[in-house]
C-alpha positions, -999 to 999 in steps of 0.1 A, spaced: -321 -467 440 -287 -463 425 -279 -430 412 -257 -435 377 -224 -414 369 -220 -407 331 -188 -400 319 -193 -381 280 -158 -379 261 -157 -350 239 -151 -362 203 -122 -354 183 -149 -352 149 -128 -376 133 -143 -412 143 -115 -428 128 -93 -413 154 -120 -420 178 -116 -461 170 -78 -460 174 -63 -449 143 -36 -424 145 -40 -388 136 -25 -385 104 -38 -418 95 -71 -408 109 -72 -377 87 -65 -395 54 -94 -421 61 -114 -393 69 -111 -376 32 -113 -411 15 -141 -413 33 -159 -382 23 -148 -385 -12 -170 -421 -10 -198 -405 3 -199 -375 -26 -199 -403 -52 -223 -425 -40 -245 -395 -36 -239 -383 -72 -246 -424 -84 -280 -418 -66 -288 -380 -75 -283 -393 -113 -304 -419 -113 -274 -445 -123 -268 -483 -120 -233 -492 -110 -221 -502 -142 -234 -466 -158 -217 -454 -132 -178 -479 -137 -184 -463 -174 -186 -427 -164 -158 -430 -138 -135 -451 -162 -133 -480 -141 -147 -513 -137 -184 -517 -117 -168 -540 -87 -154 -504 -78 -181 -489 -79 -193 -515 -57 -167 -513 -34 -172 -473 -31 -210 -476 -24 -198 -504 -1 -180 -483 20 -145 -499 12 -126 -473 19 -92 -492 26 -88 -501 -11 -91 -463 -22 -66 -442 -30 -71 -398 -24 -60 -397 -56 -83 -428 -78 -110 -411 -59 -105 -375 -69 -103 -389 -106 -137 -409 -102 -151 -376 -95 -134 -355 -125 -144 -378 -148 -177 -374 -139 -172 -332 -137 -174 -328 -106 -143 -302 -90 -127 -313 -61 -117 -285 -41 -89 -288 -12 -85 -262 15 -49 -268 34 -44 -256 72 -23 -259 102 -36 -287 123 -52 -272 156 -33 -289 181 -2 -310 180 33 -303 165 32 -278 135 41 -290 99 50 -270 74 
């Protein structure tokens, strides 16, 4: 009987960084990402098709599409954010030092 040796790497929360991606690009996908996942929730808390949805975000339905889709290289911080106001939801941001690596001001 051979006795296995697992190794467990702690994660760095951000599995964007975990695949490869650098930190700062890592970061960025990681907000896009979550800004995805708020609308598709609100699509499905509301009851909504994705064209009542494009109409309420003020864009057409193959975005929608591509948000609920998980497309989150074609996304901007900023188209997202608006996809949400438009709809009435606040997006809030909270802005901190990073906890390890060089400091930015």
């Amino acid at each position: 009987m051979t006795s296995q040796v697992e190794r467990v790497t702690p994660s760095s929360g951000n599995v964007f960084e975990e695949v490869g991606f650098d930190p700062d690009e890592a970061h960025n996908l990681a907000i896009r990402s979550a800004l995805m996942m708020a609308i598709t929730r609100l699509i499905e808390r509301r009851g909504m098709t994705q064209r009542q949805a494009a109409e309420l975000f003020g864009v057409a339905q193959p975005r929608v599409s591509d948000v609920v889709r998980g497309k989150v290289e074609l996304f901007t911080i900023d188209a997202l954010v608006k996809m949400l106001s438009a709809a009435g939801v606040k997006v809030g941001v909270v802005v901190s030092r990073y906890s390890c690596g060089p400091t930015r001001d």
